[in-house]
C-alpha positions in Angstrom: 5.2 15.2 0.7 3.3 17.1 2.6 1.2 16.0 6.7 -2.0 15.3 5.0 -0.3 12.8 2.5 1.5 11.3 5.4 -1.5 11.4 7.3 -3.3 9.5 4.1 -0.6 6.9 4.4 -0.7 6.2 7.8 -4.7 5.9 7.9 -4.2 3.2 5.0 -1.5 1.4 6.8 -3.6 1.4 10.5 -6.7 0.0 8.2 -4.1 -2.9 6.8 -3.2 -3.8 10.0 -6.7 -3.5 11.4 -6.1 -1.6 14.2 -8.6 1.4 15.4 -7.1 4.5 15.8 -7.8 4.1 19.9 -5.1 1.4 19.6 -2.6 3.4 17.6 -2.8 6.4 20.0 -2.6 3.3 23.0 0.6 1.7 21.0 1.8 5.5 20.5 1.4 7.3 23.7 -0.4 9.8 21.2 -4.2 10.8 21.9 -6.5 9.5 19.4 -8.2 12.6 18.6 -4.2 13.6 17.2 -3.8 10.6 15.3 -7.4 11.3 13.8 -6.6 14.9 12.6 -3.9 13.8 11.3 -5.0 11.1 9.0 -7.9 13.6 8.2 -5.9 16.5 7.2 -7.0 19.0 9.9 -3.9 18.7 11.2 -1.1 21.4 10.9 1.9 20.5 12.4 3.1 17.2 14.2 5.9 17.1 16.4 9.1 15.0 14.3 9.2 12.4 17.8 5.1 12.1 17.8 5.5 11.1 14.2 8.1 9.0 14.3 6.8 7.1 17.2 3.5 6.3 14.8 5.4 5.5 11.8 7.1 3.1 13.9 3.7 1.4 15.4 2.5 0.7 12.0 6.2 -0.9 11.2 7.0 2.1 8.7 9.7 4.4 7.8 10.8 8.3 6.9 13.0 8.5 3.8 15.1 11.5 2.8 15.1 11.3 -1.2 16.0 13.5 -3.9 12.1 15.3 -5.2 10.9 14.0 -7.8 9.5 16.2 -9.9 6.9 15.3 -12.4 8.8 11.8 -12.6 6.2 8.7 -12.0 8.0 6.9 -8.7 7.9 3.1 -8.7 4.5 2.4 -6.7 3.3 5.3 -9.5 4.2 2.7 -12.6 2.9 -0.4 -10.5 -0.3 0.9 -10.2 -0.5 2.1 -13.6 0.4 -1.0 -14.9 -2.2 -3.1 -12.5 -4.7 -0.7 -13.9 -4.3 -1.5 -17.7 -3.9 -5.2 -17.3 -7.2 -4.8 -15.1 -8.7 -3.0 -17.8 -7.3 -5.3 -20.8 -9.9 -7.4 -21.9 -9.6 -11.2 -20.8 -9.1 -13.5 -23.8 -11.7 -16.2 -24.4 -10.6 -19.2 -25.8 -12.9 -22.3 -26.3 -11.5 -25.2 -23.7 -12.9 -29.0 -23.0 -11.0 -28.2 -20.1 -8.6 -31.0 -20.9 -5.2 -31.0 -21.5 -3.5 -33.4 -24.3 -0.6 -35.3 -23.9 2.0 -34.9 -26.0 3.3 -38.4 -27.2 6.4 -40.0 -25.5 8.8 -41.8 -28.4 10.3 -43.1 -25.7 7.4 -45.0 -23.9 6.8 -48.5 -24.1 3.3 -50.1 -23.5 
């Protein structure tokens, strides 16, 4: 993974939280115009403290994992999988919109 995808991330995560980047970079101690290029991509390089201390405004983590390489990670199969049932046609079936009872032997009226 590479800034600009972390940068990606982090602009998607400040968005879910709704916070503005001028709060970020107030929570942060990081000037907004940094936190900016960096979710833009026109950022180059990023200090490992600057980033963590953003990471852990927005309640995220760094993880050290083995590359995958051409192998579809979990979040990869989710949103495949919430694309084709998206996609799948919704079945139509005719309903009175009432449900029948199945008859009790036991019952007594």
């Amino acid at each position: 993974m590479d800034l600009a995808k972390i940068g990606t991330a982090i602009a998607a995560r400040r968005r879910a939280l709704h916070l503005r980047q001028e709060e970020l970079a107030a929570n942060t101690g990081i000037s907004r115009s940094t936190i900016a290029r960096l979710e833009t991509g026109a950022l180059d390089e990023l200090g490992f403290n600057k980033l963590m201390r953003i990471l852990a405004a927005l309640r995220l983590d760094l993880r050290a994992t083995d590359a995958n390489i051409g192998r579809p990670t979990l979040d990869d199969l989710q949103r495949e999988a919430s694309e084709l049932t998206e996609a799948e046609p919704k079945p139509t079936t005719p309903s009175s919109g009432r449900r029948r009872r199945k008859p009790d032997a036991g019952r007594r009226t």
